[in-house]
ROMAR-850521 format. One record per residue (C-alpha): residue in three letters; residue number from 1; x, y negated, z. Coordinates in steps of 0.5 Angstrom, whole numbers, plus 500, padded with zeros to 3 digits. Each point is the difference from the previous one (the first is absolute). Example, Ala and Ser with C-alpha at 12.3 -4.5 7.8 and 13.67 -1.06 7.14 Angstrom:
atom r->Ala | k->1 | xx->525 | yy->509 | zz->516
atom r->Ser | k->2 | xx->502 | yy->493 | zz->498
END
This chain:
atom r->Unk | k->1 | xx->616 | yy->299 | zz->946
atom r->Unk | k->2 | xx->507 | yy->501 | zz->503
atom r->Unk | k->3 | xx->503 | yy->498 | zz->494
atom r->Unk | k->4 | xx->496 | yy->494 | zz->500
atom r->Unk | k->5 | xx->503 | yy->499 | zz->508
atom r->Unk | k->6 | xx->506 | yy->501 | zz->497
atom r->Unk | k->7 | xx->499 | yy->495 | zz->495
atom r->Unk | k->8 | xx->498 | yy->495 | zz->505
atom r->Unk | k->9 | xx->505 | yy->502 | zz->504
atom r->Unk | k->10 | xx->506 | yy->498 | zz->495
atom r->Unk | k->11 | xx->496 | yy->493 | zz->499
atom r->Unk | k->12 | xx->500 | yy->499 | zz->507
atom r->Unk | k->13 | xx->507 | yy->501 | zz->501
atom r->Unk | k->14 | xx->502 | yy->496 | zz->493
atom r->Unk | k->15 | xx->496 | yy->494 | zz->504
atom r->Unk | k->16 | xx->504 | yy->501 | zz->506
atom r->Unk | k->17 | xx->507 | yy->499 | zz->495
atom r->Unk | k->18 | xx->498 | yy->494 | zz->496
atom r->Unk | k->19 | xx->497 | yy->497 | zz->507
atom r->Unk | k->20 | xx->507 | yy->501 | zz->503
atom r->Unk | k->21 | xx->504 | yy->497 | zz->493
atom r->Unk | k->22 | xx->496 | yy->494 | zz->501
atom r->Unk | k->23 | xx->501 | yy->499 | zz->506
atom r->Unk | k->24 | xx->507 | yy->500 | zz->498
atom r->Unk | k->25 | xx->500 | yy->496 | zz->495
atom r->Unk | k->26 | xx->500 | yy->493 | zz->504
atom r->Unk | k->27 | xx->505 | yy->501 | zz->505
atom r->Unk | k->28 | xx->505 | yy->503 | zz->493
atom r->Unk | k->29 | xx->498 | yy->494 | zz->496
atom r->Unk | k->30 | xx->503 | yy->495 | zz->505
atom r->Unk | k->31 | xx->507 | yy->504 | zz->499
atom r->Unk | k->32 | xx->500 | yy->501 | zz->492
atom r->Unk | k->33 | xx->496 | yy->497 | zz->494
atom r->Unk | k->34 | xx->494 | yy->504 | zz->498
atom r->Unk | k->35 | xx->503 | yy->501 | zz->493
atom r->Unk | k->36 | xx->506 | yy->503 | zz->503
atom r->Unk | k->37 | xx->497 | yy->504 | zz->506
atom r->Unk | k->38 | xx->494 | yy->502 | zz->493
atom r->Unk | k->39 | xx->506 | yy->504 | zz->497
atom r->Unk | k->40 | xx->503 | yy->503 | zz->507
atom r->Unk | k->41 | xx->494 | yy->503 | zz->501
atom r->Unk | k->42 | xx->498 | yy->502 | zz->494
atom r->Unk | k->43 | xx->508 | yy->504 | zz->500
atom r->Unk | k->44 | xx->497 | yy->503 | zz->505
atom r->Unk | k->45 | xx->494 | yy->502 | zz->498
atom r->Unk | k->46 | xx->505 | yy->505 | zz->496
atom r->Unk | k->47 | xx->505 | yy->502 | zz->504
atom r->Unk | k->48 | xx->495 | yy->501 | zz->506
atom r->Unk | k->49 | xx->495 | yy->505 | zz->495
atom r->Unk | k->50 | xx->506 | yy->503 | zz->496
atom r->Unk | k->51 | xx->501 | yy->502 | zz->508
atom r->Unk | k->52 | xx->494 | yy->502 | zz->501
atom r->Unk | k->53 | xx->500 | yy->504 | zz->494
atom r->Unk | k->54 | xx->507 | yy->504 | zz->501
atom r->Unk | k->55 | xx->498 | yy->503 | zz->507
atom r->Unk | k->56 | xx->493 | yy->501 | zz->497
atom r->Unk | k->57 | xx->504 | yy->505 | zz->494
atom r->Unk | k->58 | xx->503 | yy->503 | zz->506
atom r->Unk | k->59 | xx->495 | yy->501 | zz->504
atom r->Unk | k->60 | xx->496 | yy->504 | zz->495
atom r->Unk | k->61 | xx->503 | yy->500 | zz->494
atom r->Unk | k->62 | xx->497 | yy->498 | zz->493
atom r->Unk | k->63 | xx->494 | yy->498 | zz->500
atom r->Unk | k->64 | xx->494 | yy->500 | zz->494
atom r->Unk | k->65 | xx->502 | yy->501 | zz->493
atom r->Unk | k->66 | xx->503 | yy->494 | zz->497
atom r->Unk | k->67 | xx->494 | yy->495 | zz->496
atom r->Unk | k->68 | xx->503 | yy->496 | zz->495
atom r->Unk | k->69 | xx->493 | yy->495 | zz->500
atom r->Unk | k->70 | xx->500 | yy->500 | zz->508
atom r->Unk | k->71 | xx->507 | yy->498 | zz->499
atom r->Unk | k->72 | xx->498 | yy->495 | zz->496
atom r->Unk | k->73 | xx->495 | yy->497 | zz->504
atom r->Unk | k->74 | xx->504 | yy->499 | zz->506
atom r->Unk | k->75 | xx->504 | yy->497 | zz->497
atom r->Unk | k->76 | xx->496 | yy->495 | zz->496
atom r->Unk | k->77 | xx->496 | yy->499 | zz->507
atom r->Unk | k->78 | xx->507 | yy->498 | zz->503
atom r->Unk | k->79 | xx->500 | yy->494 | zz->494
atom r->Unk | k->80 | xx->493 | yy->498 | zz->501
atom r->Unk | k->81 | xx->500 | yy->500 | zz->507
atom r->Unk | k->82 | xx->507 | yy->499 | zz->504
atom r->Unk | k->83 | xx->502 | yy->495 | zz->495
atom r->Unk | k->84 | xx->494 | yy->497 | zz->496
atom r->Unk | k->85 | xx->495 | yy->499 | zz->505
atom r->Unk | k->86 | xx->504 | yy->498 | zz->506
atom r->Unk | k->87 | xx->503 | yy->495 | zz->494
atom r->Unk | k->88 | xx->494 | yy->497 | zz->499
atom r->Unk | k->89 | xx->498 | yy->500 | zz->507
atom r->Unk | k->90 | xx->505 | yy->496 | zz->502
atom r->Unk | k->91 | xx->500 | yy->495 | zz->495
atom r->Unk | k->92 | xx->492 | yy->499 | zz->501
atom r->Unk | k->93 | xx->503 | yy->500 | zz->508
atom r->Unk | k->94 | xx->505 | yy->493 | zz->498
atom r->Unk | k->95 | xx->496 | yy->498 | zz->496
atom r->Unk | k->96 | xx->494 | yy->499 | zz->503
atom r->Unk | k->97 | xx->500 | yy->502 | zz->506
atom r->Unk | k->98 | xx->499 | yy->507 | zz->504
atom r->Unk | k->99 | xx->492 | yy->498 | zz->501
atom r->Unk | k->100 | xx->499 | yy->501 | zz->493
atom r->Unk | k->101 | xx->504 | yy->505 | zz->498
atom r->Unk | k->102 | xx->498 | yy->504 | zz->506
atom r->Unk | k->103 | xx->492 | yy->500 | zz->496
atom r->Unk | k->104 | xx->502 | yy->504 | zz->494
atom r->Unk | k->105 | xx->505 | yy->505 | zz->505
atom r->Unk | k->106 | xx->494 | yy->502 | zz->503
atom r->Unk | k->107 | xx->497 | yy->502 | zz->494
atom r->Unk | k->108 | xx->504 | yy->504 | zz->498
atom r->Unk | k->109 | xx->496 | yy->507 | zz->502
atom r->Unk | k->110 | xx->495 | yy->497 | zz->496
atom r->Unk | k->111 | xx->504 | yy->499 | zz->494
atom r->Unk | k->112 | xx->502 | yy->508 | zz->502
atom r->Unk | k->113 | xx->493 | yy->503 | zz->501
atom r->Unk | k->114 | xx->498 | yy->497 | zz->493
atom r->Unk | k->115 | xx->507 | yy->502 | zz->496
atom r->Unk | k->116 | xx->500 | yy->508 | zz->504
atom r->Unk | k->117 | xx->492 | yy->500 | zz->498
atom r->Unk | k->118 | xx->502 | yy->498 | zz->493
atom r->Unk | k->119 | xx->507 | yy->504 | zz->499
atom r->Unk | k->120 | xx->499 | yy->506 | zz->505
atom r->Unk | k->121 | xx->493 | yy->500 | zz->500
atom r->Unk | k->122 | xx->500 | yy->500 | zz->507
atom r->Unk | k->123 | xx->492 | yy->498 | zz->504
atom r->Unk | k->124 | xx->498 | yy->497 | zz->506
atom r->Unk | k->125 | xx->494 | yy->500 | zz->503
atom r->Unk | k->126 | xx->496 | yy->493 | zz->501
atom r->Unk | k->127 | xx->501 | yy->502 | zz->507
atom r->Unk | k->128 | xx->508 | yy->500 | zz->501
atom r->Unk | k->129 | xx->501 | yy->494 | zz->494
atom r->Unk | k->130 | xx->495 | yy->495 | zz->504
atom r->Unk | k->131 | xx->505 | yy->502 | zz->506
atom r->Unk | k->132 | xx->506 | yy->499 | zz->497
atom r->Unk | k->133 | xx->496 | yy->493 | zz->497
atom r->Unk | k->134 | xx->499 | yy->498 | zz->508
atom r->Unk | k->135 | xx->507 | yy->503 | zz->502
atom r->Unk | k->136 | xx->503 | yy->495 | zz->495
atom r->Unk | k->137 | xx->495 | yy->494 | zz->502
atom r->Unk | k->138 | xx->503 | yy->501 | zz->507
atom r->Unk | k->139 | xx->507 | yy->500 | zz->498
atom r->Unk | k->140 | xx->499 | yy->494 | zz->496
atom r->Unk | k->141 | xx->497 | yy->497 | zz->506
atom r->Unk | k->142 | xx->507 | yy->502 | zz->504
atom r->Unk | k->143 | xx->504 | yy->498 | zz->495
atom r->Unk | k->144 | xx->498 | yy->493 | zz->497
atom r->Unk | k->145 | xx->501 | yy->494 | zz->504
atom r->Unk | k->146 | xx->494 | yy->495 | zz->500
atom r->Unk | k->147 | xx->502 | yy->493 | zz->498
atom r->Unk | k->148 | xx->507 | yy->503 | zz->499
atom r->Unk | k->149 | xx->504 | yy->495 | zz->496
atom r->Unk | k->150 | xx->503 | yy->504 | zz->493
atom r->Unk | k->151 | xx->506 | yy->497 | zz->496
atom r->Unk | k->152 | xx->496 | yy->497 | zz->494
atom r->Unk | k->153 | xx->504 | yy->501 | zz->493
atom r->Unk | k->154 | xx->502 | yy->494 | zz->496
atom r->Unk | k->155 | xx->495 | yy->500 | zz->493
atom r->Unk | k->156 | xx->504 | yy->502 | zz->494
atom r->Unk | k->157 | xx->504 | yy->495 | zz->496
atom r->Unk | k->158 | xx->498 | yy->499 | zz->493
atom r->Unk | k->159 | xx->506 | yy->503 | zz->498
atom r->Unk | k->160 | xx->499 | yy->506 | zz->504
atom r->Unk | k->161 | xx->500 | yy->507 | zz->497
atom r->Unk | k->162 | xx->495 | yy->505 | zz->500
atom r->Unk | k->163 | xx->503 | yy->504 | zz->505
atom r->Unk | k->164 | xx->502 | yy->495 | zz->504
atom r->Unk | k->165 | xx->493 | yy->498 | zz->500
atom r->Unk | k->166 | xx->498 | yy->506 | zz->501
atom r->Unk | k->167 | xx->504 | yy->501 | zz->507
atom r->Unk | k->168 | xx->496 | yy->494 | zz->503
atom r->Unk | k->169 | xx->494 | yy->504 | zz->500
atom r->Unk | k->170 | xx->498 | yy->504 | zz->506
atom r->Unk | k->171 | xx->495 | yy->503 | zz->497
atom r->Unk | k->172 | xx->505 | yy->503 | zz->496
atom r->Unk | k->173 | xx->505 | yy->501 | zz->505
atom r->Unk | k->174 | xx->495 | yy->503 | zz->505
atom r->Unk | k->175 | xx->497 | yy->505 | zz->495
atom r->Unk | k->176 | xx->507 | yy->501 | zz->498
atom r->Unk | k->177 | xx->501 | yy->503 | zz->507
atom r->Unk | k->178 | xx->495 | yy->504 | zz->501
atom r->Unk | k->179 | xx->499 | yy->504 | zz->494
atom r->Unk | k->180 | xx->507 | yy->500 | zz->499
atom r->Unk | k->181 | xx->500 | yy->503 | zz->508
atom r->Unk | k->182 | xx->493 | yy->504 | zz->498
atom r->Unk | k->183 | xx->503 | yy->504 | zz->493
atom r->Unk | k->184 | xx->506 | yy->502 | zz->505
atom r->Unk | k->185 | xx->495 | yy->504 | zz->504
atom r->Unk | k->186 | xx->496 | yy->503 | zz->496
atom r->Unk | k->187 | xx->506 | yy->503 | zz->496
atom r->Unk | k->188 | xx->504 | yy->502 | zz->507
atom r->Unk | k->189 | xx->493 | yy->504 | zz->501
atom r->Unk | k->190 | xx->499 | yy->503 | zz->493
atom r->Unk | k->191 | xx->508 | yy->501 | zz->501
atom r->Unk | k->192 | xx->499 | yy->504 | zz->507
atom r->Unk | k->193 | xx->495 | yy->504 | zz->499
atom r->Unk | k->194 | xx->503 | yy->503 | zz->494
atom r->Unk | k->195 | xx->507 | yy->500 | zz->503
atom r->Unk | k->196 | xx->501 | yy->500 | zz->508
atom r->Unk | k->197 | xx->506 | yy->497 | zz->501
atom r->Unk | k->198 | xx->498 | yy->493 | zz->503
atom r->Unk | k->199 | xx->508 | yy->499 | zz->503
atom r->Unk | k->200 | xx->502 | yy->501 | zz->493
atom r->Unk | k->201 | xx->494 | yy->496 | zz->497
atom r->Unk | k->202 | xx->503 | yy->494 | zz->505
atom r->Unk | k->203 | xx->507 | yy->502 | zz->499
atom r->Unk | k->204 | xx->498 | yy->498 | zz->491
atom r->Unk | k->205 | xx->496 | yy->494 | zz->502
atom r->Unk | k->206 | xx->505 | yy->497 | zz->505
atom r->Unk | k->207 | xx->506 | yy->501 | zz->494
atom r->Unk | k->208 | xx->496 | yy->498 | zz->494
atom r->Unk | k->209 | xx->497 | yy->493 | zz->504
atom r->Unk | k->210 | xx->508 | yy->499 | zz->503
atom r->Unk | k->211 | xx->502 | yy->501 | zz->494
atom r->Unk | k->212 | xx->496 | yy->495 | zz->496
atom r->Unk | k->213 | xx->502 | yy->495 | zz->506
atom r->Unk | k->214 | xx->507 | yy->501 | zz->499
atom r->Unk | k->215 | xx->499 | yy->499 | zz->492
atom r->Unk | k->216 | xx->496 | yy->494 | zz->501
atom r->Unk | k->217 | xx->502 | yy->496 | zz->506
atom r->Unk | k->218 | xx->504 | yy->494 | zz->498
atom r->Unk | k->219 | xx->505 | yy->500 | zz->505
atom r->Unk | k->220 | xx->503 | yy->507 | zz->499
atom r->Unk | k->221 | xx->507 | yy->498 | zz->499
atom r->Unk | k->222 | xx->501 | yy->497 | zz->506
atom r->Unk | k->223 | xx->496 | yy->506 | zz->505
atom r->Unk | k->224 | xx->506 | yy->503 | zz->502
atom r->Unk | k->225 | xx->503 | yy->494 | zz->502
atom r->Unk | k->226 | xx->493 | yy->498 | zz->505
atom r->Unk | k->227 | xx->499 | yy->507 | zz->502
atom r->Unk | k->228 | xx->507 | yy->499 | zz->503
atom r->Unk | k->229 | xx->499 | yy->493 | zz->504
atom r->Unk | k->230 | xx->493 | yy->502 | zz->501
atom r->Unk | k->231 | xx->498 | yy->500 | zz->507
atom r->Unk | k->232 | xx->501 | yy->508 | zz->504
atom r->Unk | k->233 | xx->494 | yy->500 | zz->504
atom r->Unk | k->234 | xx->497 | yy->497 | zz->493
atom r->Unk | k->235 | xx->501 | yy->506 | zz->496
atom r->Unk | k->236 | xx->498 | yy->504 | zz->506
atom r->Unk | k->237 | xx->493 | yy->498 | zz->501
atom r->Unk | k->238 | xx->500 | yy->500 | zz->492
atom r->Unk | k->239 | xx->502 | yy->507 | zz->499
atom r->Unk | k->240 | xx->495 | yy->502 | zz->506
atom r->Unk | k->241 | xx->495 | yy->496 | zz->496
atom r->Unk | k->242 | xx->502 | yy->506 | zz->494
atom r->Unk | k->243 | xx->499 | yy->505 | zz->505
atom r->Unk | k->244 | xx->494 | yy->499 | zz->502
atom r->Unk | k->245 | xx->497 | yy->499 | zz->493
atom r->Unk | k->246 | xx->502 | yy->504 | zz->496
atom r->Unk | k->247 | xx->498 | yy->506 | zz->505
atom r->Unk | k->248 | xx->493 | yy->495 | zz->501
atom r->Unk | k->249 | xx->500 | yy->502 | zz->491
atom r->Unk | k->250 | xx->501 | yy->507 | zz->501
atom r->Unk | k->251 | xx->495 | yy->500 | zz->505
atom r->Unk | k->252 | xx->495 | yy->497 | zz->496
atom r->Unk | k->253 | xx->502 | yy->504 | zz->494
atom r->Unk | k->254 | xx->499 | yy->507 | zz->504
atom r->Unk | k->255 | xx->493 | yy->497 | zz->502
atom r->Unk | k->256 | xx->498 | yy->499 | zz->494
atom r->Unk | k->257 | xx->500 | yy->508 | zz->498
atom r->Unk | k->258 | xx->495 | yy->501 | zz->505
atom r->Unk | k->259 | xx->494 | yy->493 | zz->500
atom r->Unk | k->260 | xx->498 | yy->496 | zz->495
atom r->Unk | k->261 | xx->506 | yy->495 | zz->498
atom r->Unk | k->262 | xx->496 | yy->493 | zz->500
atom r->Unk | k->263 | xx->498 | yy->503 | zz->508
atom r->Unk | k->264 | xx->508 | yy->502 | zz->501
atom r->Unk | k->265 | xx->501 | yy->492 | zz->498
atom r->Unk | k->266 | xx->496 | yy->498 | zz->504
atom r->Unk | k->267 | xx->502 | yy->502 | zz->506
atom r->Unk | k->268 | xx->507 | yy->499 | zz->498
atom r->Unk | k->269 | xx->498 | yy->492 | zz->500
atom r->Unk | k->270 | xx->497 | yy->499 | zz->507
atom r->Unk | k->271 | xx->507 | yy->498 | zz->503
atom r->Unk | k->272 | xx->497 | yy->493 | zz->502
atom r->Unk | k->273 | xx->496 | yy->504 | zz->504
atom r->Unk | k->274 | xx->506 | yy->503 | zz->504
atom r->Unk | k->275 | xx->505 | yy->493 | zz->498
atom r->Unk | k->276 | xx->495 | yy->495 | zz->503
atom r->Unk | k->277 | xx->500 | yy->503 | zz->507
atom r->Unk | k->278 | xx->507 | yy->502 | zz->501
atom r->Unk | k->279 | xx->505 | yy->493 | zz->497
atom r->Unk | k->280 | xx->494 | yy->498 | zz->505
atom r->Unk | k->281 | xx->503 | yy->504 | zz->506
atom r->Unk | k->282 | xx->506 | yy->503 | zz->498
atom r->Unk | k->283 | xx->503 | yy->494 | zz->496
atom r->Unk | k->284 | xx->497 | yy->495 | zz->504
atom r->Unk | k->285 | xx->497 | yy->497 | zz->493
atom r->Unk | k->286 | xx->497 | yy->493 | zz->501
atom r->Unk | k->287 | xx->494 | yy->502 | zz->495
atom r->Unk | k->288 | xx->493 | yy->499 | zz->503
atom r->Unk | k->289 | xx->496 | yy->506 | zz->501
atom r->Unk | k->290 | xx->493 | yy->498 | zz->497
atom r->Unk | k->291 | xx->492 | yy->502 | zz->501
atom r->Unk | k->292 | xx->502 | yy->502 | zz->492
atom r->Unk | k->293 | xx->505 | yy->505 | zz->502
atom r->Unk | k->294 | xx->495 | yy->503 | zz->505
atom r->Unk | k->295 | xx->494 | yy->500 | zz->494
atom r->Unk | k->296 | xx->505 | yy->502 | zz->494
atom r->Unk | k->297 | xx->503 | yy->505 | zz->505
atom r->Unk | k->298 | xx->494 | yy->504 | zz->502
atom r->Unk | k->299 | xx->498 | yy->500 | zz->493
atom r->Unk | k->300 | xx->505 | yy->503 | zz->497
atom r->Unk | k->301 | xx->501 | yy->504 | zz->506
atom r->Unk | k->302 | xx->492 | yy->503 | zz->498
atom r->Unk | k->303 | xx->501 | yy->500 | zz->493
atom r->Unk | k->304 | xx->507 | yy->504 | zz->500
atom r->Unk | k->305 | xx->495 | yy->506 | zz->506
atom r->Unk | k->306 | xx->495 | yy->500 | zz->495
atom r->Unk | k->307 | xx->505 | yy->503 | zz->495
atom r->Unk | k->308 | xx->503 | yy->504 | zz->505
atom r->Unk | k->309 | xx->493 | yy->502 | zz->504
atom r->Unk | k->310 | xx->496 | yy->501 | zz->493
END
C-alpha cells in the first residue's frame, strides 16, 4: 500500500507541474509564437532532464543494468507522445476549435486502460474503471465550453488528396491524439517498470520528440535568426514551461511504476481542475465560472477518491 501512496503522490505532484505549465502558456504566447516557444521548451525538456539525470549519477552512482527493450520504449513514447500526439492535439485544436478537440484528450485514460489491458494485461476493477468513467464525464463537463463556437473546417476541393482530406476530419486527428497520447503511457509504464530510471526515460522521450520537431519544422533555416529577435521574457517563460513539464513527465513516469498506468494518466489530466479557479484568481481571467464546472469538478473530484479510496 505505501507503494501505491507514493504512486499517487508522483501523480498528484506531476499535476501540480503541468497546472503550472499551463498557467504559463498564456502569458508566454503573447511574448513568442506557440511554434517557437514549442521548440524552446521542448529544448528545454532535454537540457532540464539531462541535469537532472547528471546530479542523479552523482548522487548514487549507476542505476539499474542497462535494458536495451525499455530503451527502446522510451523512446519510441517520446515519438508518439511529445511529438505525435501533441501534433494532432494542436492541429484538432486550430482546426476545429479547443471544445472538440478537448472531447477526445479526455479520453485518452480510456484509450490507455484498454491498450494496458490488452498489451500489458493490466486489470481494474469494475469499481475503479466506473470511477474513472465518472471522473472523465467531470472533467468533459469542465473543459467543454456549452454553445462554444469552433473553426468550422472547409469541405475538401475535389482536387484534394487523400491526405488532405483526411486532416479535415477531427475524427482522425482527435483519435490521433489520443491513441498517440495512450501508446505513449502505456509503453513509459512497461518501460519503468522494467528499467527504474523515470529521469533518464524523460531525458530520451524529450530528445527523440525535439529531434523530430527539429527534422520536420519548415522553418528550421531561420531559428536561429527568430530566437535571437524573440523576445527575452518570451524565452524565459517558454524555458520555465520546459521546466515544469518535463519534471511533470518524470514525475509521471515514476508514478506509473507503482499504480495503474491509465489511473497515473487520469490524474495527470485534472489540470482544469486546478487551471479554471487559479487564471481565475491569480491571472484575472475573464472566464466565467459556471454551475457545470461545480457539477464536473465534484464529479471528478469523487471519481478520482474512489480510485484512491478504493
Amino acid at each position: 500500500m505505501a507503494d501505491a501512496w507514493l504512486g499517487y503522490g508522483l501523480s498528484g505532484a506531476a499535476l501540480l507541474f503541468f497546472t503550472t505549465a499551463t498557467l504559463l502558456t498564456r502569458p508566454a504566447s503573447e511574448r513568442m509564437t506557440l511554434s517557437l516557444g514549442f521548440l524552446v521548451a521542448t529544448a528545454t525538456n532535454v537540457l532540464f532532464s539531462a541535469l537532472a539525470w547528471g546530479v542523479q549519477l552523482l548522487w548514487r552512482g549507476p542505476g539499474a543494468p542497462f535494458d536495451l527493450q525499455a530503451f527502446f520504449y522510451f523512446v519510441t513514447a517520446g515519438v508518439l507522445a511529445t511529438y505525435l500526439g501533441r501534433w494532432f492535439f494542436y492541429e484538432s485544436v486550430v482546426r476545429f476549435g479547443p471544445a472538440k478537440a478537448s472531447v477526445f484528450q479526455v479520453s485518452s485514460p480510456l484509450f490507455t486502460a484498454l491498450i494496458a489491458w490488452l498489451a500489458l494485461g493490466e486489470h481494474l476493477q469494475p469499481l475503479v474503471f466506473f470511477a474513472m468513467a465518472l471522473a472523465m464525464a467531470g472533467l468533459l463537463l469542465v473543459s467543454v465550453k456549452p454553445g462554444g463556437k469552433s473553426p468550422s473546417p472547409q469541405p475538401a476541393s475535389k482536387g484534394a488528396s487523400l491526405l488532405e482530406s483526411l486532416m479535415k476530419s477531427v475524427l482522425l486527428l482527435g483519435v490521433g491524439s489520443s491513441l498517440a497520447y495512450s501508446m505513449g503511457h502505456v509503453l513509459r509504464g512497461a518501460a519503468v517498470r522494467d528499467w527504474n530510471e523515470p529521469i533518464l526515460g524523460g531525458l530520451l522521450g524529450a530528445l527523440a520528440g525535439l529531434l523530430l520537431n527539429l527534422l520536420t519544422s519548415p522553418e528550421k533555416g531561420e531559428l536561429l535568426a527568430r530566437l535571437r529577435a524573440a523576445d527575452r521574457r518570451g524565452l524565459w517563460f517558454y524555458s520555465l514551461i520546459g521546466v515544469f513539464t518535463i519534471s511533470g513527465q518524470i514525475c509521471s513516469i515514476g508514478a506509473m511504476r507503482y499504480i495503474p498506468i491509465s489511473v497515473a494518466a487520469l490524474v495527470t489530466l485534472c489540470t482544469p481542475l486546478l487551471v479554471f479557479p487559479l487564471s481565475h484568481w491569480l491571472l484575472k481571467s475573464r472566464e466565467e465560472i459556471t454551475p457545470a464546472l461545480f457539477v464536473g469538478s465534484a464529479m471528478t473530484l469523487v471519481g478520482i477518491a474512489i480510485v484512491v479510496l478504493r
